[in-house]
KOLDRENFI-340788 format. One record per residue (C-alpha): residue number from 1; residue in one letter; chain; x, z, y. Coordinates in steps of 0.001 Angstrom, whole numbers. Layout:
BEGIN
+-----+------+-------+---------+---------+---------+
:  nr : rest : kette :      xx :      zz :      yy :
+-----+------+-------+---------+---------+---------+
: NUM :    A :     A :       X :       Z :       Y :
...
+-----+------+-------+---------+---------+---------+
END
This chain:
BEGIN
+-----+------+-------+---------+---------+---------+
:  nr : rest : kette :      xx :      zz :      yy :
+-----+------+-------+---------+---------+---------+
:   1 :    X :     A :  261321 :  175280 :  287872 :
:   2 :    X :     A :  265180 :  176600 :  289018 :
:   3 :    X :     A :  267364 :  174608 :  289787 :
:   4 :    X :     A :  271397 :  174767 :  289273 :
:   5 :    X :     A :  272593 :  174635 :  293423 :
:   6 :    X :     A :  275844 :  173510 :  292024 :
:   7 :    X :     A :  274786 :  170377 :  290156 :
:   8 :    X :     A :  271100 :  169367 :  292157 :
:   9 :    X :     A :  269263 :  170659 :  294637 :
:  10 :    X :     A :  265794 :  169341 :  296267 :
:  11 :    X :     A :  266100 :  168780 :  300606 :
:  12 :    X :     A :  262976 :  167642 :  302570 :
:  13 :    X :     A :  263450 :  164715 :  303919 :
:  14 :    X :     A :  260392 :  163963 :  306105 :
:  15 :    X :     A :  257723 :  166726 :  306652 :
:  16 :    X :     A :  254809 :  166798 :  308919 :
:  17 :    X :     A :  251760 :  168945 :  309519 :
:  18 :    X :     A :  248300 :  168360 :  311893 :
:  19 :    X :     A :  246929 :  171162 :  313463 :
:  20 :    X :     A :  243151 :  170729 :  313252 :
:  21 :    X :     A :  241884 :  174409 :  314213 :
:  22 :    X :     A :  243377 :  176979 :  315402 :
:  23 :    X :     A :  244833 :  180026 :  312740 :
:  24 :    X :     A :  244439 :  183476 :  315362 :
:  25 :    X :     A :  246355 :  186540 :  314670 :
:  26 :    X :     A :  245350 :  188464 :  312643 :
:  27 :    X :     A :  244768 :  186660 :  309713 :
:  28 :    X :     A :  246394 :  185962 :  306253 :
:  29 :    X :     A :  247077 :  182234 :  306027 :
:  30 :    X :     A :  246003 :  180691 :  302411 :
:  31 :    X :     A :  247932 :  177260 :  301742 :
:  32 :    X :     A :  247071 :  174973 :  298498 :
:  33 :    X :     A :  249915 :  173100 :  297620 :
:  34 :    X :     A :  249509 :  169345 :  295794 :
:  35 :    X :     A :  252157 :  167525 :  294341 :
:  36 :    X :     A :  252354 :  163231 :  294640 :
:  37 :    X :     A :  253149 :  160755 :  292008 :
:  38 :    X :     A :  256851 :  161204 :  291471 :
:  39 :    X :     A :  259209 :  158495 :  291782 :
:  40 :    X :     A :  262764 :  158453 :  290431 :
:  41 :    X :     A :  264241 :  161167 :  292902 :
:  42 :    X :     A :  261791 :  162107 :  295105 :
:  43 :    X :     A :  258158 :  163891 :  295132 :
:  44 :    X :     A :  255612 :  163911 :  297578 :
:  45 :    X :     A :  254084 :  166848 :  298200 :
:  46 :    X :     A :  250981 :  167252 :  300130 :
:  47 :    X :     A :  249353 :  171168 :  301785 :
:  48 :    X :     A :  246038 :  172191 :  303027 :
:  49 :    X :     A :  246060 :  175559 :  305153 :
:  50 :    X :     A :  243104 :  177552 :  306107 :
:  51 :    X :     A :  242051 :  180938 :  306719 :
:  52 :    X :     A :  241829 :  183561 :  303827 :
:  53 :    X :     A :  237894 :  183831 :  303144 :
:  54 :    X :     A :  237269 :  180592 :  305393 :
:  55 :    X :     A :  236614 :  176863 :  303786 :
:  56 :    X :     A :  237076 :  175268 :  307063 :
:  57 :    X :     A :  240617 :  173364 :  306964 :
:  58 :    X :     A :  242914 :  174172 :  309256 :
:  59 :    X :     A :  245849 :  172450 :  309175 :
:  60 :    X :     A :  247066 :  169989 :  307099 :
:  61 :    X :     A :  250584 :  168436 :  305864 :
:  62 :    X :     A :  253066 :  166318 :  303820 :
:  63 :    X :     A :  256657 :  166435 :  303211 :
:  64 :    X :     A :  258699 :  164433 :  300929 :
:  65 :    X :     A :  261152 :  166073 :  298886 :
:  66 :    X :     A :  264523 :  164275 :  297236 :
:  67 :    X :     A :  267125 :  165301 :  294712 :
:  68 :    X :     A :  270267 :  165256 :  295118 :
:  69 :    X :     A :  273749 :  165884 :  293897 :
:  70 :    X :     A :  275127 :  168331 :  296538 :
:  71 :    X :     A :  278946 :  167265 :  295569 :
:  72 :    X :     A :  278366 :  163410 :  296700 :
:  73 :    X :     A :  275216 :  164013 :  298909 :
:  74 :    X :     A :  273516 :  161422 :  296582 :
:  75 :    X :     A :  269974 :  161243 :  295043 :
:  76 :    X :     A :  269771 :  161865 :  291371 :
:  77 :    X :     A :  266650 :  161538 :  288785 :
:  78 :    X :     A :  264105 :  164519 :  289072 :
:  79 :    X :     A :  264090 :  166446 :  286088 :
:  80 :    X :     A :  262059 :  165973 :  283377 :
:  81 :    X :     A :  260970 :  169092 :  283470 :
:  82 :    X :     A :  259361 :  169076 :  287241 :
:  83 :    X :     A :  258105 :  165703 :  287000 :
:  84 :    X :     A :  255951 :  167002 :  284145 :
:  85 :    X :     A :  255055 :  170222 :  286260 :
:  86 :    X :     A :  254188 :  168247 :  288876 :
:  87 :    X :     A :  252052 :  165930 :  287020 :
:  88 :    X :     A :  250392 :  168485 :  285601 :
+-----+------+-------+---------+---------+---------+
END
């Protein structure tokens, strides 16, 4: 999905990530991103981190992600298009 900067654009407004083990240089960092039910302007998205060749989570993290209108600094409806990317 692009966006148009001018008319919407998507800001995080909560993230947060739990460091369960500990990722050592060097090492190439694999993260699976999910994406939440949607709600009218925002979409929770959810990551998993682990080591490239290695099952063992970890890290792990959320952040919530709004629309907005970046002339009034208000939320807007996702678009229809992402909402059905991110429901798959």
């Amino acid at each position: 999905y692009q966006c148009n900067p001018k008319q919407e654009a998507p800001v995080i407004v909560h993230a947060d990530c739990s460091f369960l083990l500990p990722l050592n240089y060097p090492g190439t960092v694999e993260v699976r991103l999910f994406a939440g039910q949607a709600g009218r302007s925002s979409l929770p998205t959810f990551y998993e981190l682990r080591l490239q060749g290695d099952e063992k989570l970890h890290a792990e993290g959320s952040a919530k992600i709004v629309w907005i209108n970046p002339a009034s600094g208000k939320s807007v409806s996702l678009p229809e298009s992402l909402r059905r990317l991110a429901a798959g």
